[in-house]
C-alpha positions as CSV (number, residue, x, y, z in Angstrom):
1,X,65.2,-63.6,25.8
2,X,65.9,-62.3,29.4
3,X,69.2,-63.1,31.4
4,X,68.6,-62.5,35.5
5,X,70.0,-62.5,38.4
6,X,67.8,-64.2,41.1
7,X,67.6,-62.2,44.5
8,X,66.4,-65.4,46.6
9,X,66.9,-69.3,46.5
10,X,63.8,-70.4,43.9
11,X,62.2,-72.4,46.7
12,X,58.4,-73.2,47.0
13,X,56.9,-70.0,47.7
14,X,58.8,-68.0,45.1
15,X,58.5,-70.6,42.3
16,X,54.7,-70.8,43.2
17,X,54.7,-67.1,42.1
18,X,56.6,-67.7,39.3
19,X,54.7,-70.0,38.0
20,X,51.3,-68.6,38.5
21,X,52.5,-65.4,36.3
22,X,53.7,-67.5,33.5
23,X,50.3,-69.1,33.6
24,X,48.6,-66.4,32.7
25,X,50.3,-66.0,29.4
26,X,49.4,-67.9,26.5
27,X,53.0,-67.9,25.2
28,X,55.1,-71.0,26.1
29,X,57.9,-70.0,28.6
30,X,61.0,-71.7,29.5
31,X,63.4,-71.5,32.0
32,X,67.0,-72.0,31.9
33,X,69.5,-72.1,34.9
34,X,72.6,-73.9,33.6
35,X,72.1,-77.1,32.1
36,X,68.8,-77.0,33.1
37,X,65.6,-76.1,31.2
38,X,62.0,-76.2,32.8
39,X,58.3,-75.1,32.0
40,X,57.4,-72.2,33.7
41,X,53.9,-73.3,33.7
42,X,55.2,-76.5,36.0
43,X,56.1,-75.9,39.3
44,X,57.8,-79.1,39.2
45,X,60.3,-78.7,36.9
46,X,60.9,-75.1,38.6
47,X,62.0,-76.4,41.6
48,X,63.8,-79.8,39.9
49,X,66.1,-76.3,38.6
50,X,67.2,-76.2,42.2
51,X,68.3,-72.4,41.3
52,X,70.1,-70.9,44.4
53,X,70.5,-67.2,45.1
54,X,72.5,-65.0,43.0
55,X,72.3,-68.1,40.2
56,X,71.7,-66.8,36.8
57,X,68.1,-67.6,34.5
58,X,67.2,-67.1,30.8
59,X,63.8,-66.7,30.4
60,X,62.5,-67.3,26.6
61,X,59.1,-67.3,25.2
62,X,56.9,-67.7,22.2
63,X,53.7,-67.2,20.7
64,X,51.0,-65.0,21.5
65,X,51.6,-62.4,24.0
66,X,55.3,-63.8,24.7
67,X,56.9,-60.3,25.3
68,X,54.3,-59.3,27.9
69,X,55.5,-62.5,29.6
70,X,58.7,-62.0,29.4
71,X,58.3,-58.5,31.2
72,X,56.2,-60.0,34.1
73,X,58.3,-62.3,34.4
74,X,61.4,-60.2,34.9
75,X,59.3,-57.8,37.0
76,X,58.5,-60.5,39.5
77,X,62.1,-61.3,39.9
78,X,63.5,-58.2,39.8
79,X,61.0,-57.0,42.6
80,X,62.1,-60.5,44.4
81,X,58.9,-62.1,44.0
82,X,56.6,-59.6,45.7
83,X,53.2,-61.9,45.9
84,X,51.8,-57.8,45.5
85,X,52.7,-58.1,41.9
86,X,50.7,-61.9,41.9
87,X,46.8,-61.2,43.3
88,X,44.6,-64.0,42.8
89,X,42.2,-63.3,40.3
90,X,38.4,-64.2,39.5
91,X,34.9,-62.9,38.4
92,X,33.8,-59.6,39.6
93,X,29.6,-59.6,40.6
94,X,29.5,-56.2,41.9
95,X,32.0,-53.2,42.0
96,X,34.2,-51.8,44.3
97,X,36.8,-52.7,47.1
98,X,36.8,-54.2,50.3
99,X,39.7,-54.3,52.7
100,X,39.2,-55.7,55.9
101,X,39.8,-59.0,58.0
102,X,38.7,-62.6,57.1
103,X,35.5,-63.6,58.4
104,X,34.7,-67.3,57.2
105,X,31.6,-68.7,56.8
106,X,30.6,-72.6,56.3
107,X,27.5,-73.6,54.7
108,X,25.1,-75.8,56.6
109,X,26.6,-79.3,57.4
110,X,24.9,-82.4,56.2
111,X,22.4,-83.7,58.7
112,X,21.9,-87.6,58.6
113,X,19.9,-87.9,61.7
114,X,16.2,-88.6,62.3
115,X,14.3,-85.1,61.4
116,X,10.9,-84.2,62.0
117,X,10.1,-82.9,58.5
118,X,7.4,-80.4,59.1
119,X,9.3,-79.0,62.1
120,X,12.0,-78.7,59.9
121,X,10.0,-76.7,57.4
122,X,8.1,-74.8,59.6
123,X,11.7,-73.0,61.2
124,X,12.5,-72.4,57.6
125,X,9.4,-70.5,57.1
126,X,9.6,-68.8,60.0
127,X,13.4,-67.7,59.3
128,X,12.5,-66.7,55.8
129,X,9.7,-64.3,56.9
130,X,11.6,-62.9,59.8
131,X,13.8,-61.9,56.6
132,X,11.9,-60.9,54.8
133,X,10.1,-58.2,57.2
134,X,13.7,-56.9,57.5
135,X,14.6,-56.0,53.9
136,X,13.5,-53.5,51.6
137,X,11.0,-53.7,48.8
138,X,13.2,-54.2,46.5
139,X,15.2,-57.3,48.4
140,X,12.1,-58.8,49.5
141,X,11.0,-59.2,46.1
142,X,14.1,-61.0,45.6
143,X,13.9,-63.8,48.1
144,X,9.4,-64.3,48.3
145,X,9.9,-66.9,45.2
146,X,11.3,-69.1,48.3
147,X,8.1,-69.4,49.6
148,X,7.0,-71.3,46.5
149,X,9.8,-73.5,46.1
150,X,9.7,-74.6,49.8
151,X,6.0,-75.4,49.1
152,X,7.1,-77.4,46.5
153,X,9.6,-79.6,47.6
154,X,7.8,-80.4,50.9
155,X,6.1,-82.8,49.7
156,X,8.7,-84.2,47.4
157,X,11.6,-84.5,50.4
158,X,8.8,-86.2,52.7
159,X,8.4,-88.5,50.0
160,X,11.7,-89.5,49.6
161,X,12.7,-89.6,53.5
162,X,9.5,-91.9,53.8
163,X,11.2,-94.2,51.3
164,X,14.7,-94.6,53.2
165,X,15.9,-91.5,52.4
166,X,18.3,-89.5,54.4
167,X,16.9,-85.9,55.3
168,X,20.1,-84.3,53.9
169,X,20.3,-86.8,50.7
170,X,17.0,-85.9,50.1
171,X,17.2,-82.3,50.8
172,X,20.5,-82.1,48.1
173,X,18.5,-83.9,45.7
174,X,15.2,-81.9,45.5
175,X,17.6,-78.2,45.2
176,X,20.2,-79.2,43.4
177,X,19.0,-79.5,40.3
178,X,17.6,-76.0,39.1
179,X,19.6,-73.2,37.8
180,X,18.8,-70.1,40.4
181,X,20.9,-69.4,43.8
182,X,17.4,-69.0,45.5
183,X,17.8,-73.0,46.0
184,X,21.2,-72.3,47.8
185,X,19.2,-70.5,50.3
186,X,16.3,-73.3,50.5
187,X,19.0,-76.1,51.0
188,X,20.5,-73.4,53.9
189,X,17.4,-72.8,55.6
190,X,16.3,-77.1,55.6
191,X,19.9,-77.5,56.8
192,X,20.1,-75.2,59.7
193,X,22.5,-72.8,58.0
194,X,23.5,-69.7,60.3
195,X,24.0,-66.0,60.4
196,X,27.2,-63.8,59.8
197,X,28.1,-62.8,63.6
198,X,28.6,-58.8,63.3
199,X,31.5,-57.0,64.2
200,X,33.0,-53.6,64.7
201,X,36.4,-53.8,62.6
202,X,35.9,-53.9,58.6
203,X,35.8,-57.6,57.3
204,X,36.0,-59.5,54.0
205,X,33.6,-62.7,53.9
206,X,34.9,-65.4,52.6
207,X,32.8,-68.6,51.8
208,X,32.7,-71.6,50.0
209,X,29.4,-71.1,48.8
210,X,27.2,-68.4,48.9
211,X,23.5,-68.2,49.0
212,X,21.5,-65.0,49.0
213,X,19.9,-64.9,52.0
214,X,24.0,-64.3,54.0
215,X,24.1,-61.3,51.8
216,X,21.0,-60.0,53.0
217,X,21.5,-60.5,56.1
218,X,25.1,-59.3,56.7
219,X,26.1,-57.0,59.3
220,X,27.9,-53.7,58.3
221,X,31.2,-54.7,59.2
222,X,31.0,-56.6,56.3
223,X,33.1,-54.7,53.1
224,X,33.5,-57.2,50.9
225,X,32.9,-61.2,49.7
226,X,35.0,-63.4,48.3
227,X,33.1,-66.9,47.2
228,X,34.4,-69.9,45.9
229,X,33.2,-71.0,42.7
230,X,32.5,-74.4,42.7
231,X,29.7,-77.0,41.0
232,X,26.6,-75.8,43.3
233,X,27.3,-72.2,42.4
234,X,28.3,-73.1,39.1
235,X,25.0,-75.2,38.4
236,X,22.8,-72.1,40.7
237,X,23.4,-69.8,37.9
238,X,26.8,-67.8,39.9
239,X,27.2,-64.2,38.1
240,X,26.2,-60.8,37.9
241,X,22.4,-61.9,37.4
242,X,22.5,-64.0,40.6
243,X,20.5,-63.2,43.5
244,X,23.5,-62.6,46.1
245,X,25.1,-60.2,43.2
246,X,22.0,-58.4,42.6
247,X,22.0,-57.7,46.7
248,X,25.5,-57.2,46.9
249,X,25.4,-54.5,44.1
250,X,22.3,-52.8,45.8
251,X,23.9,-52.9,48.9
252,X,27.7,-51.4,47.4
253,X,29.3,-54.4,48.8
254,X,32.5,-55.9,46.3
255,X,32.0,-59.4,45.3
256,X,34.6,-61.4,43.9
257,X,34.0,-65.7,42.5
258,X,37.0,-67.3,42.5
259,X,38.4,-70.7,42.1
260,X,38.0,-72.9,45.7
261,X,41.6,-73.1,46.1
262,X,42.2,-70.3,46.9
263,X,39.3,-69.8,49.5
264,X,40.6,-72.8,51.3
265,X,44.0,-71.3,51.8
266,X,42.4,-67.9,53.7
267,X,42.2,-68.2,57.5
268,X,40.4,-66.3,59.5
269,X,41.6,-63.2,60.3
270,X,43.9,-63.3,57.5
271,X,44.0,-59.1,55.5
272,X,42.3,-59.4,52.7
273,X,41.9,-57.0,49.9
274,X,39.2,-57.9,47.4
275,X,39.3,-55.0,44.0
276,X,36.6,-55.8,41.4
277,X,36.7,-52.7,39.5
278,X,38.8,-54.3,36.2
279,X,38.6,-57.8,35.2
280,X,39.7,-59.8,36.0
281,X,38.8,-59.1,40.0
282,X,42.1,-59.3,41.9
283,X,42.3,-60.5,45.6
284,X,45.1,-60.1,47.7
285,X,45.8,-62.1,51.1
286,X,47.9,-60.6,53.8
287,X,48.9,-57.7,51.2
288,X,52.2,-55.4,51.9
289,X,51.6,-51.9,53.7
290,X,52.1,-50.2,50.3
291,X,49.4,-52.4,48.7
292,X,47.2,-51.4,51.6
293,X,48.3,-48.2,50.9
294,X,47.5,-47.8,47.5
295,X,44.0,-50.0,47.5
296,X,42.8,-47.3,50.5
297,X,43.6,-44.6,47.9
298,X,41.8,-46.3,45.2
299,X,39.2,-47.4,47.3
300,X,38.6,-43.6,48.3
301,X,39.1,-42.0,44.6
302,X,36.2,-44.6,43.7
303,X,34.0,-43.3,46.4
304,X,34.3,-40.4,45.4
305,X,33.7,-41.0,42.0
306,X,31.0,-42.4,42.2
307,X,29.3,-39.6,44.5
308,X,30.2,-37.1,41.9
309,X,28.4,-39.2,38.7
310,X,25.4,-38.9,41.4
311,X,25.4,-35.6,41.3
312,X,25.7,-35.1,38.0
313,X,23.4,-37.7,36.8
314,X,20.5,-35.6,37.6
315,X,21.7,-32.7,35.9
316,X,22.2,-34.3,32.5
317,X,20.0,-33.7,29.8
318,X,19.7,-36.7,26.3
319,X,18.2,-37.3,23.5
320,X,16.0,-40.0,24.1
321,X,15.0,-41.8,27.0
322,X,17.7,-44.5,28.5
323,X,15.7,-47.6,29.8
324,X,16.1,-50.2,31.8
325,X,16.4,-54.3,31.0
326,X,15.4,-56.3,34.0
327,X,16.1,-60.2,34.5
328,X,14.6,-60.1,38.5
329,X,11.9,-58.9,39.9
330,X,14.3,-57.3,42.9
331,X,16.8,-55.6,40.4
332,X,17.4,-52.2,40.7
333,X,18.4,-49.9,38.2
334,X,19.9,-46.5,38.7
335,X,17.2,-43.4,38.6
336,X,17.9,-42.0,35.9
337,X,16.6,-45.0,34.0
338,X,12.4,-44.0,33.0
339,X,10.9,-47.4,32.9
340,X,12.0,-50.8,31.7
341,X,12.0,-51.6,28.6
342,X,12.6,-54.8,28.7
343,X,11.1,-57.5,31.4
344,X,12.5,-60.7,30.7
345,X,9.7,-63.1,32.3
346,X,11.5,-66.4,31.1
347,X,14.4,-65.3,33.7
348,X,11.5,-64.2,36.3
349,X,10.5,-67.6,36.4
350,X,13.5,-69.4,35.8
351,X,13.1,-71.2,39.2
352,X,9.5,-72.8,38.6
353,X,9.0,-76.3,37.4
354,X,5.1,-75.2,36.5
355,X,3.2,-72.2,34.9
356,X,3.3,-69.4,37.4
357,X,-0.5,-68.4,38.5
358,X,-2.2,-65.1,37.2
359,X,-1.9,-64.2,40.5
360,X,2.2,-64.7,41.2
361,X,2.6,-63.3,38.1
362,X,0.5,-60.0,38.6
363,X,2.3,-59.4,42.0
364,X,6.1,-60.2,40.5
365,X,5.3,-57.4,37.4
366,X,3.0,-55.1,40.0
367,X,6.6,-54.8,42.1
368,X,8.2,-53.7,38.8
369,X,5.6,-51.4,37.8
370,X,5.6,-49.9,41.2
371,X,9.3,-49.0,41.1
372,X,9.5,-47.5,37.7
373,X,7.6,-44.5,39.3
374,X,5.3,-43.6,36.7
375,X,8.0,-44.6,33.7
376,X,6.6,-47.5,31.4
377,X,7.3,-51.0,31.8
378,X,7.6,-53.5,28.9
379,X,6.8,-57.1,30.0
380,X,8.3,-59.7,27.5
381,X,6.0,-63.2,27.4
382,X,7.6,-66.0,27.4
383,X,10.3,-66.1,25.5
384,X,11.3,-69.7,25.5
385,X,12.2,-72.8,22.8
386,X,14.5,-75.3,21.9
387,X,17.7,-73.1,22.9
388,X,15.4,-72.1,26.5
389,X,13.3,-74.2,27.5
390,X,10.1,-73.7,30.2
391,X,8.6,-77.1,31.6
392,X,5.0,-75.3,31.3
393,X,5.9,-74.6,26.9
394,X,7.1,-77.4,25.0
395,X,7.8,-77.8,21.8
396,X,6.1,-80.4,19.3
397,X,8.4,-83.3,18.0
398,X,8.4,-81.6,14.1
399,X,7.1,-78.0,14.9
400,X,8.8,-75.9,12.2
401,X,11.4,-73.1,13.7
402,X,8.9,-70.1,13.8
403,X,6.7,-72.3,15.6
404,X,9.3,-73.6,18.3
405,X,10.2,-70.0,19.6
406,X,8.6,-66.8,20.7
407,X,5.6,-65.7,19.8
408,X,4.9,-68.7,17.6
409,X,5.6,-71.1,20.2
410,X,3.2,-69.2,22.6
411,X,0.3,-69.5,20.3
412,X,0.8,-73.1,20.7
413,X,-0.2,-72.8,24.3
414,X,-2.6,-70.1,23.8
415,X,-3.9,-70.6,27.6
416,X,-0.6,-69.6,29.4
417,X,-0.1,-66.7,26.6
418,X,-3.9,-65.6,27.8
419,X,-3.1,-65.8,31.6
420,X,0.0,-64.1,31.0
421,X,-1.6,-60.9,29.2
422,X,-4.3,-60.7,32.0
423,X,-1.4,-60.6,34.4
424,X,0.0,-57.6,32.4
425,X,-2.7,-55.8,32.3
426,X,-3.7,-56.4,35.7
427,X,-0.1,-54.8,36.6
428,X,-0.3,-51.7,34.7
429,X,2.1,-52.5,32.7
430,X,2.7,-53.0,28.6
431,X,3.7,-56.6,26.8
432,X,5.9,-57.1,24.2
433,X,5.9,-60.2,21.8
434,X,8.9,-61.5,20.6
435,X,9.8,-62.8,17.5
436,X,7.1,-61.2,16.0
437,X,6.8,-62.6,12.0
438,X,4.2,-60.2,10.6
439,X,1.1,-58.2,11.5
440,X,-0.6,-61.1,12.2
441,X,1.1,-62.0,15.4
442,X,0.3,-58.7,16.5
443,X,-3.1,-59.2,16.0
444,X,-3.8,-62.3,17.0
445,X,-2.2,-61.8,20.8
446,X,-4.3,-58.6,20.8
447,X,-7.6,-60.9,20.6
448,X,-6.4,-63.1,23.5
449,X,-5.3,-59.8,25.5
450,X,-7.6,-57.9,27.7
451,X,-9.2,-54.6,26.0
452,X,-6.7,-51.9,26.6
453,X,-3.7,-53.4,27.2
454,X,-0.6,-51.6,25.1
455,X,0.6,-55.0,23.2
456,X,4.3,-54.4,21.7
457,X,6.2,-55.8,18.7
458,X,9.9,-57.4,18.8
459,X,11.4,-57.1,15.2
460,X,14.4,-59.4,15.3
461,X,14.5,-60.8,11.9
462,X,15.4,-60.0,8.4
463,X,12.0,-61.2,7.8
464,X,9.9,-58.7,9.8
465,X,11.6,-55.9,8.8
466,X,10.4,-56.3,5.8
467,X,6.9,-56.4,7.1
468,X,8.1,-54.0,9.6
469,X,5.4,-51.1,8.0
470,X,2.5,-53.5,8.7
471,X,3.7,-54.8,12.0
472,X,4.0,-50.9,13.2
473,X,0.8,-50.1,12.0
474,X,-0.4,-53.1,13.9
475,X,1.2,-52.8,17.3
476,X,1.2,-49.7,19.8
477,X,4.7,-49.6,20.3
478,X,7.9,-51.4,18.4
479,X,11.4,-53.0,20.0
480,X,14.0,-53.8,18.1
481,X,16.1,-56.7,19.4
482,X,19.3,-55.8,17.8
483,X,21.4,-58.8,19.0
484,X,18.9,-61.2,17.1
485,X,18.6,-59.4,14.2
486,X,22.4,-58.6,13.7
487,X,22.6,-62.0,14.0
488,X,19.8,-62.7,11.2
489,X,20.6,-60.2,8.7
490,X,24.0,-61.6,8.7
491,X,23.5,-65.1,8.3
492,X,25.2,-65.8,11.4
493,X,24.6,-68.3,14.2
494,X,25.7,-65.5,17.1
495,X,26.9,-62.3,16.7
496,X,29.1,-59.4,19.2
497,X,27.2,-55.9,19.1
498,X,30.5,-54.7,17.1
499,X,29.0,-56.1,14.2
500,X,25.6,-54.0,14.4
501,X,27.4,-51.1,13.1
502,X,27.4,-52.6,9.7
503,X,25.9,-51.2,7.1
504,X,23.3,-54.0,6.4
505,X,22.4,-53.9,9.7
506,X,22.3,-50.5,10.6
507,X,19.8,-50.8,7.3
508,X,17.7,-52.8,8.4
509,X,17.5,-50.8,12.0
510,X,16.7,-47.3,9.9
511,X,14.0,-49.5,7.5
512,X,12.3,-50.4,11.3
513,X,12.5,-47.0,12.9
514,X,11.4,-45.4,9.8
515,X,8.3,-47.4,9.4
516,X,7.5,-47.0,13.2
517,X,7.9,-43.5,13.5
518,X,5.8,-42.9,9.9
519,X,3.5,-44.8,11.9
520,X,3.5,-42.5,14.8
521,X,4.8,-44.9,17.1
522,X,7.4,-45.6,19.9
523,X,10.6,-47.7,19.0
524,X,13.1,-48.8,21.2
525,X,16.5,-51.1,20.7
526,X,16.9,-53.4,23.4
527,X,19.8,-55.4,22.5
528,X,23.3,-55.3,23.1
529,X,24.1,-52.5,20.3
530,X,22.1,-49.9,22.4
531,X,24.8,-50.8,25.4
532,X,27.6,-49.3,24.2
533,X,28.4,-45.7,23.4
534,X,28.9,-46.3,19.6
535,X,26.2,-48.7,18.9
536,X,23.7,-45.6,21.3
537,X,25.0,-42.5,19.5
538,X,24.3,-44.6,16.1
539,X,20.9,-45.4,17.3
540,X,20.3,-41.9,18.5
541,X,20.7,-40.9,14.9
542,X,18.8,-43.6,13.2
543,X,16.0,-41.6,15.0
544,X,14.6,-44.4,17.9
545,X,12.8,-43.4,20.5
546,X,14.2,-45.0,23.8
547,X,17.2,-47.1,24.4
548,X,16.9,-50.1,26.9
549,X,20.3,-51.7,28.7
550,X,21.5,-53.2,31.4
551,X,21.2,-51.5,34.6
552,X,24.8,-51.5,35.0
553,X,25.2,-49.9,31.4
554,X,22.7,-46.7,31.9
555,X,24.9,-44.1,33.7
556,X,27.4,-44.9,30.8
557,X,25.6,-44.8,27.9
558,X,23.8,-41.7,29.8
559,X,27.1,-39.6,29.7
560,X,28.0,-41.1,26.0
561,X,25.1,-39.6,25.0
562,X,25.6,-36.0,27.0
563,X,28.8,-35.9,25.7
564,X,27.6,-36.0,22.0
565,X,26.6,-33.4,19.4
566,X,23.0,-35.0,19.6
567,X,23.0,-33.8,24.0
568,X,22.2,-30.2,22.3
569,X,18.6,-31.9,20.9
570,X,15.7,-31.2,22.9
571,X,15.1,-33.9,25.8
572,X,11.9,-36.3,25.0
């Protein structure tokens, strides 16, 4: 228990704070001031105290974290309720921190008047290329998948508006219902949507929704974005995958998602500090001068940071190659990073309601290929089922389980497996089948594929390590998806990487790499295990020949690595 003395009348504003703090304890807290009691969760019964200055509290608590509670608590009080000490807090997308001035931004409003249809198009189209002949490789490839889906839905909103159909009712309907941001932009563009005005002084941007084409197109003023996070961005697939992340990380610009409450309550003009470096992402509106203070401080010591791990990125020298995985075709990964080693295409494609054509497909893996630089790049088919489903791969009713994923699932559509291959191959790059079973599968992709094409193995079951000799022997290169097979060689319906280090699976992981390097060829681990500094120096030693992470994951696991016994090895 804690006996106070409060500094200020426990009006509105104070017991606000109060009560915010004590929500983000899982400990129950109460509140005593006299006869009194309250929840400090309820800023109800905080105020119903009606404690006056200089009254005396008794904070209690219990349960799981209740001393830490306690001691906010008391610091929030003692400090006499500094809203410094209370930031708001959300989901950090990309790193950094942004102080500046609010700039708000409104999405398109909802149009309900008569619309000429193919006007209405033909201004998007012309917006999106003007765009696009602005960005860089790299961004363009992130945004040209709009020029499909507006093709698409043409058609499909014409139809509906021809039917009674209100433009923007129609428009909502026909983007609203597939999980990638790019559809944010689409309904933008059909809605009249407009551009971030620049500026000279440094402001934060602050939206209720945010699609990806604002990000690209933000002036530099902009030094930070704070987005609500409500059921469009929620069913658009919001995170550090999404399209206006991926830009804002390439870009260096912080991005925080919060809940919509607390975008509502910024006006413009209001100082905002947005920090995303920890989690939770904090975001503090009309901050003190000492918080200013300090975040400019932080703000600079990350900076600089971050140009000295530049500088010594290029100077390190590991064990095996560091790869990258890559969910977008517009991702970037840092240099250091020789090739991807992992091309999810089911995430590629996400947005598409039919097979992609040899011909997208060749150009989305060509823009991969081409920034790898000469490193190899590992295309994934299709990796879909029953857990991820693609409209253009359905599973039977009754298929057994190795037939209603991976590689068995693709053999059931042996036509889109075929196109895929040829658009591979056309691309320069290598493909990897996952959820390999045996030999088999290897061999049977390899009669479908083009001659010469480098076709790779996935071992994520208990079941193909045991065939893993034959399945090396088989393939031209091996990948070792350790999440899956943690999970399989443990009997277990989803695993954390923590649990690789085991000894059965760490087992089955030296069985694999054994087999592959007997067999003279490449193996990499792609899964979570190969993203953390335990789970890479383990791997190093098991003897594999690349590791392949997340692009935000490869300068860290880099210096892990350097900073190990096994840095003295000679560099592949």
């Amino acid at each position: 228990m804690k006996t106070l003395v409060l500094p200020d009348l426990l009006h509105a504003r104070p017991a606000n704070l109060f009560v915010r703090v004590a929500g983000e304890h899982a400990a129950d807290v109460r509140v005593r001031c006299g006869p009194k009691q309250a929840n400090a969760k309820s800023i109800l019964e905080v105020l119903a105290l009606g404690a006056a200055r200089g009254a005396t509290i008794e904070l209690e608590a219990s349960g799981d974290d209740a001393e830490q509670a306690l001691e906010n608590l008391a610091r929030l009080v003692l400090a006499n309720f500094d809203a410094d000490l209370v930031p708001e807090t959300g989901a950090g997308a990309a790193p950094g921190i942004g102080i500046g001035a609010a700039l708000l931004w409104e999405p398109p409003a909802d149009d309900d008047g008569p619309v000429d249809v193919a006007a209405r198009f033909a201004q998007a189209r012309a917006g999106l290329e003007t765009l696009l002949a602005e960005l860089s490789p790299a961004e363009r490839d992130l945004l040209i998948p709009e020029r499909a889906i507006l093709a698409e839905v043409e058609p499909r909103i014409a139809s509906r508006i021809a039917a009674g159909e209100a433009f923007a009712s129609a428009v909502e309907a026909e983007t609203g219902s597939v999980h990638t941001d790019l559809f944010l932009d689409v309904r933008m563009r059909l809605l009249g949507g407009g551009v971030v005005a620049p500026g000279d002084a440094p402001r934060i941007l602050v939206v209720e929704s945010l699609p990806p084409s604002v990000v690209a197109s933000l002036p530099a003023c902009v030094v930070g974005i704070v987005s609500a996070i409500g059921e469009q961005e929620e069913a658009h697939g919001v995170g550090s995958t999404s399209h206006a992340a991926i830009l804002a990380r390439s870009r260096g610009i912080p991005l925080a998602y919060v809940d919509g409450s607390v975008t509502a309550c910024i006006a413009a003009d209001d100082r905002v500090v947005v920090d995303t470096l920890e989690a939770p992402a904090r975001v503090w509106v009309d901050p003190s001068e000492k918080l200013l203070a300090e975040a400019t401080a932080r703000q600079r010591a990350f900076l600089e940071e971050q140009a000295r791990r530049e500088a010594a990125l290029a100077q390190l020298v590991l064990p095996v190659d560091i790869r990258a995985n890559v969910s977008r075709v517009g991702e970037t990964w840092p240099d250091l990073a020789r090739g991807v080693g992992l091309l999810r295409t089911e995430l590629v494609f996400a947005a598409h309601v039919r097979e992609p054509s040899i011909a997208e497909q060749t150009a989305a893996y060509r823009a991969v290929v081409s920034r790898a630089n000469g490193h190899p790049v590992s295309v994934r088919v299709f990796d879909a089922g029953r857990d991820k489903p693609l409209p253009w791969l359905p599973v039977s009713p009754g298929a057994p389980s190795d037939a209603a994923s991976g590689v068995g699932l693709l053999f059931a559509h042996e036509t889109v497996l075929k196109a895929q291959l040829e658009a591979i191959f056309a691309a320069g790059a290598k493909a990897l089948l996952p959820l390999v079973r045996s030999a088999a599968d290897v061999d049977r992709a390899r009669r479908l594929a083009p001659s010469g094409l480098a076709v790779g193995a996935m071992i994520e079951t208990a079941t193909a390590v045991e065939d893993a000799a034959e399945i090396a022997a088989a393939a031209d290169f091996v990948s070792i998806g350790s999440n899956d097979l943690t999970a399989d060689v443990l009997g277990i319906a989803r695993s954390s990487w923590e649990q690789g280090l085991g000894p059965k699976v760490r087992e089955a992981i030296a069985r694999t790499v054994q087999h592959a390097r007997n067999a003279g060829k490449e193996v990499t681990v792609c899964g979570e295990l190969a993203a953390h500094a335990d789970g890479a120096r383990m791997l190093v030693e098991l003897g594999v020949t690349a590791l392949s992470v997340p692009p935000a994951a490869v300068s860290d696991v880099a210096y892990a690595l350097a900073a190990s016994p096994l840095s003295s090895k000679e560099a592949p």
